[in-house]
C-alpha positions in Angstrom: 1.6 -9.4 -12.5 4.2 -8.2 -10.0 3.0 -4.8 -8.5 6.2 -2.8 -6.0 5.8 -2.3 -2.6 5.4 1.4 -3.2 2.8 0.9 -5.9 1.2 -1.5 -3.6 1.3 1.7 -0.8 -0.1 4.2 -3.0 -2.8 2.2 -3.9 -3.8 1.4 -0.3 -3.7 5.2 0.3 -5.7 5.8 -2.6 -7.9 2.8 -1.7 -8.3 2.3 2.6 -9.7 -1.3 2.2 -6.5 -2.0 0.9 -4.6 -0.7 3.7 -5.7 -3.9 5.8 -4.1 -5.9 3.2 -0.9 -4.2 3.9 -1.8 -4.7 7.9 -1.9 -8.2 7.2 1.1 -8.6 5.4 3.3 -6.9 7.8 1.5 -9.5 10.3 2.4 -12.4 8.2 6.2 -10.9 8.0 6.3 -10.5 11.7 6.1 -13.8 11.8 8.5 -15.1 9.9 10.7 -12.4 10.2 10.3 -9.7 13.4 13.6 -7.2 12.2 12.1 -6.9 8.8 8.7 -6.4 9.8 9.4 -3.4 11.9 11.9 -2.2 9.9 9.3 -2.5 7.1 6.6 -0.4 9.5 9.6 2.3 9.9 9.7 3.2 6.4 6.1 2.7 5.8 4.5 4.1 9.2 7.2 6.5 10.4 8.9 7.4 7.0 12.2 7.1 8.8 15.1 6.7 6.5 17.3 4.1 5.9 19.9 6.1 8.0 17.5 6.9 10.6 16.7 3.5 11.0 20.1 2.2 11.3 21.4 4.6 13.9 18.2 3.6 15.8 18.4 -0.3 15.7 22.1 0.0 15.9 23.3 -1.7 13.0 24.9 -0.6 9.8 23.1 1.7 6.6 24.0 -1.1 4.0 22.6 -4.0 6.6 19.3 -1.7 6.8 19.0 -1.2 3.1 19.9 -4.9 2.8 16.8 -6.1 4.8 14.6 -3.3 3.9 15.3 -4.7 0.0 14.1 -8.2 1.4 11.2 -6.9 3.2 9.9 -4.9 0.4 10.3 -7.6 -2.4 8.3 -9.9 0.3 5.6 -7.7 1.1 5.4 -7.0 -2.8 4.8 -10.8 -3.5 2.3 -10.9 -0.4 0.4 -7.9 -2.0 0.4 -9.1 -5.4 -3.2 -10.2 -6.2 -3.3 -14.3 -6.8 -5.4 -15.4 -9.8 -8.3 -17.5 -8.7 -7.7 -21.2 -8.9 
């Protein structure tokens, strides 16, 4: 079962042991990936918009949007619980 970035959020508001599993994630995605991970904690964290974001890292809306997509279907998959093996 695939479970969205924003279900994923809710949940960790609803559930605050989950919000380390978020924490983690955005770790993970730092790693491989710095511009999306911060860009990720500006929508999450800050609630900026993808606008907001855009004029503040300097590049264009659609590049935003573009990366934001990538960083949320990551961060979905990451938060997605595995089945045990």
């Amino acid at each position: 079962m695939t479970v969205s970035l924003d279900n994923a959020l809710a949940i960790a508001v609803e559930h605050p042991d989950r919000l380390l599993d978020v924490h983690f994630a955005l770790e993970r995605l730092e790693v491989l990936d710095p511009r999306r991970a911060q860009l990720a904690e500006m929508r999450f964290f800050a609630g900026l918009s993808i606008e907001e974001i855009a004029e503040i890292t300097g590049v264009t809306s659609r590049t935003v949007d573009r990366q934001w997509r990538a960083a949320r279907a990551w961060l979905g998959t990451e938060l997605t619980p595995k089945p045990p093996q």
